[in-house]
C-alpha positions as CSV (number, residue, x, y, z in Angstrom):
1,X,-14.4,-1.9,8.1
2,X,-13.7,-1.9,11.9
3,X,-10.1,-1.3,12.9
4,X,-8.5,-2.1,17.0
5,X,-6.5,1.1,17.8
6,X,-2.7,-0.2,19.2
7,X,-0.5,1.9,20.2
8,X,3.5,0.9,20.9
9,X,6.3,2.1,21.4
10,X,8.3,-0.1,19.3
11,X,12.1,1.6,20.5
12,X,11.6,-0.4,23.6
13,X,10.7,-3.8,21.9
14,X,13.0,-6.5,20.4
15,X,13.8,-6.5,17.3
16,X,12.0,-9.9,16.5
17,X,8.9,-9.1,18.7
18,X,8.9,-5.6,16.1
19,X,9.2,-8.0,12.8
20,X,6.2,-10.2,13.8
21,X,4.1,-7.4,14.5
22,X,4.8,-5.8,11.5
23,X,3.7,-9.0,9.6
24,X,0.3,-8.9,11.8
25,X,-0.3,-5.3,11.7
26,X,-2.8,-3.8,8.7
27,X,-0.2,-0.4,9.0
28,X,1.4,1.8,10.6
29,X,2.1,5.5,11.3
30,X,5.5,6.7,12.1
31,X,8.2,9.7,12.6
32,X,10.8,9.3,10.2
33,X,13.0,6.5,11.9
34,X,14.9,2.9,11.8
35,X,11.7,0.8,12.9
36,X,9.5,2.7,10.1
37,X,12.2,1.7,7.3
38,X,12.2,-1.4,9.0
39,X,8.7,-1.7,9.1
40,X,8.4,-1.0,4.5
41,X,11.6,-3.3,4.2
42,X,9.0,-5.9,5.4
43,X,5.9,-5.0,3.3
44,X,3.9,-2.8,5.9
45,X,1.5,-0.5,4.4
46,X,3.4,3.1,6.0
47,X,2.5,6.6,6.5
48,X,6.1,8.5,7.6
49,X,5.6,11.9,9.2
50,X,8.9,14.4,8.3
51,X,10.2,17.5,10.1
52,X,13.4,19.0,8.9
53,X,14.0,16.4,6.6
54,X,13.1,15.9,2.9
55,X,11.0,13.3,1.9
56,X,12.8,12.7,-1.3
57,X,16.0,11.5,0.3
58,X,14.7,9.3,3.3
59,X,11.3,8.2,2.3
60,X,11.6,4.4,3.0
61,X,11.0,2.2,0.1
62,X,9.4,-1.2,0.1
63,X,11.3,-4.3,-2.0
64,X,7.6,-5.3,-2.4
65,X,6.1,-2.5,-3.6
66,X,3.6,-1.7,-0.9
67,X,2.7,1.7,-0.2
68,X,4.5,4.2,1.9
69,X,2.9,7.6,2.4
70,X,5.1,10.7,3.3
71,X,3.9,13.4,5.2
72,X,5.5,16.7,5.6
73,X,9.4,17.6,5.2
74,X,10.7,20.5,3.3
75,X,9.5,22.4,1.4
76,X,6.1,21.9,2.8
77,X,7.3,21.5,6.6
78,X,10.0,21.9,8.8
79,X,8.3,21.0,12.1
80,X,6.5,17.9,12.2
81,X,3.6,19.7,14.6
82,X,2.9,21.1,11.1
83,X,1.6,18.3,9.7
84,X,-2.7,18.3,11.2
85,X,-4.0,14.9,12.7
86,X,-6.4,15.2,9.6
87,X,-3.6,15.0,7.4
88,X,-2.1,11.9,9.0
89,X,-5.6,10.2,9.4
90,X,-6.9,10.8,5.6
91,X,-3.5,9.3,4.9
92,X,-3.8,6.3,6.7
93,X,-7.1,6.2,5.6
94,X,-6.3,5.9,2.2
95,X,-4.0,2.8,3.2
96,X,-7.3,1.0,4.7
97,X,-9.6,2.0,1.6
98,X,-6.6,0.3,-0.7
99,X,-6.0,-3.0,1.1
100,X,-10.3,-3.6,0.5
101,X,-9.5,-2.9,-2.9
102,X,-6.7,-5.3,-3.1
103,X,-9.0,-8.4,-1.2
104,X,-11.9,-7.0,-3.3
105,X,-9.2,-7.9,-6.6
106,X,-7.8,-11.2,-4.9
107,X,-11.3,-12.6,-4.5
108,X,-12.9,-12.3,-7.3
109,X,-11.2,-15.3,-9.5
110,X,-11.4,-17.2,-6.5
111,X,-15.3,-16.0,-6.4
112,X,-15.8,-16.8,-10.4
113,X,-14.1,-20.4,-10.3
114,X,-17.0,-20.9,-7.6
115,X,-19.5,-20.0,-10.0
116,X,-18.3,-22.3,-12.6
């Protein structure tokens, strides 16, 4: 699977410009902030990095049940420069390897009424 790197700082874009790229996007990574629980209030596939913060209180949630991947936070971090670029790309990773497994799922009754 072959993926275009982007990177953007979203604080400096409007707020409509944001929503439509977070319809386009496959993901995205993120500190803990407003455009990254803006982002899984619209259904975008998240990892969230934490520093002082805990996970279990401002982890943002997605109405639609897509997946949002924490990262750090107390008790396992207080610094987000604790949290390895591994870490963040094996999590991301793991958002890639379940969207094939979604289309994989979403094809095949469209591949078996083919075959009928």
């Amino acid at each position: 699977m072959s993926h275009q790197q982007c990177d953007l700082d979203v604080a400096s874009l409007p707020i409509r410009l944001f929503f439509a790229l977070c319809e386009a996007a496959h993901s995205m990574v993120s500190v803990d902030t407003g455009p990254a629980h803006a982002a899984a209030a619209s259904g975008l596939r998240l990892v969230v990095m934490f520093g002082a913060q805990r996970q279990s209180r401002w982890l943002p949630r997605s109405p639609s049940g897509t997946r949002v991947i924490g990262l750090g936070g107390p008790p396992l971090s207080s610094h987000i420069e604790q949290i390895s670029v591994e870490e963040v790309f094996e999590a991301w990773d793991s958002l890639a390897e379940q969207q094939a497994d979604e289309c994989e799922l979403e094809a095949q009754p469209r591949l078996a009424a083919l075959t009928r």
